[in-house]
C-alpha positions in Angstrom: 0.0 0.0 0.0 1.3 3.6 -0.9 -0.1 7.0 0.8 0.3 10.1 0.5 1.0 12.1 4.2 2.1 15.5 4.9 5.1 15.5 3.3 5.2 13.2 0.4 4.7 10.2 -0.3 5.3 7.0 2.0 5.4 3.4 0.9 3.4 1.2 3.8 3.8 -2.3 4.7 2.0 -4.4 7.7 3.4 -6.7 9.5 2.1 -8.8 11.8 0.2 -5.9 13.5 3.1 -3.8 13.2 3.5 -1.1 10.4 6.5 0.0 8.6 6.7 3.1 6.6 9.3 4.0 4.1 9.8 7.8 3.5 11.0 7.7 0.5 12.0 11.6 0.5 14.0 10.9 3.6 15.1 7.4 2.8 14.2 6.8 6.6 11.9 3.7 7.3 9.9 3.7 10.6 8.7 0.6 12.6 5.5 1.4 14.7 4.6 -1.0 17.4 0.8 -2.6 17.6 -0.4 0.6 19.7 1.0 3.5 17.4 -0.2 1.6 14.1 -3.6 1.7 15.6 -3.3 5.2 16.3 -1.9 5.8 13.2 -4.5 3.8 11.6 -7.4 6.0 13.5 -5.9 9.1 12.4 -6.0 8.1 8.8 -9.6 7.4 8.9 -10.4 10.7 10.6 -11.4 9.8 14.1 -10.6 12.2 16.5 -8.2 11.7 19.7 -10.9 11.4 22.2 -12.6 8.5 19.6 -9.1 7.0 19.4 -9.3 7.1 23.6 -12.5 5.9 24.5 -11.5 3.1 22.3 -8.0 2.2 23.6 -9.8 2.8 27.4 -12.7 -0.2 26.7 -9.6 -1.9 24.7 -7.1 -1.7 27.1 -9.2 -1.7 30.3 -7.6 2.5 31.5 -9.6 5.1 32.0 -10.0 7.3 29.4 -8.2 10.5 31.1 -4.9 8.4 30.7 -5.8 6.9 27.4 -6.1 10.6 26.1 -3.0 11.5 27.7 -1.6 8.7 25.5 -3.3 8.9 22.1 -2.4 13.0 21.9 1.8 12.0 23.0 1.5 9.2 19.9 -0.1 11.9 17.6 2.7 14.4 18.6 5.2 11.7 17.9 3.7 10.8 14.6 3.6 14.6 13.8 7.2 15.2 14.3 8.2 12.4 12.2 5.6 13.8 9.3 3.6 10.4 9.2 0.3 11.8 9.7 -2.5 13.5 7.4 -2.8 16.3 10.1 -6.9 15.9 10.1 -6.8 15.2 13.6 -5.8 19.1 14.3 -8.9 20.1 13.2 -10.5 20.2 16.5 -8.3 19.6 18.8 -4.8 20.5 20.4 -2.9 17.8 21.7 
């Protein structure tokens, strides 16, 4: 699978549960873990952080204040490394 993110265009692969994304503009390939591909995942379908919480909280069994906490860190993370599609700033600050 090949998407186009915020700064070009990525080349996608899942493994596993895991996700690994070339950046082929970078020539840097990141491995995400089960958690940040599902965030990562969320994001790319347009669901917002508090979504992406309440789901990890009934997921996960945490309560949602922590689950937040957690989903808006990942989101800065992805941000930083320009994987994401930057819907999720929309409505929300992390």
């Amino acid at each position: 699978m090949t998407v186009d993110c915020q700064e070009g265009a990525l080349v996608v692969r899942e493994v596993d549960g895991e996700t690994l994304i070339l950046d082929t503009e970078k020539n840097l390939v990141h491995q995400l873990n089960r958690t940040a591909t599902l965030v990562w995942r969320m994001e790319r379908e347009g669901l917002a952080p508090e979504t992406m919480a309440a789901a990890f909280a009934q997921d996960f069994e945490v309560d949602e204040h922590h689950a937040l906490e957690d989903v808006r860190a990942a989101l800065r993370k992805l941000e930083s490394l320009s994987l994401l599609s930057m819907r999720w700033r929309a409505g929300d600050t992390p």
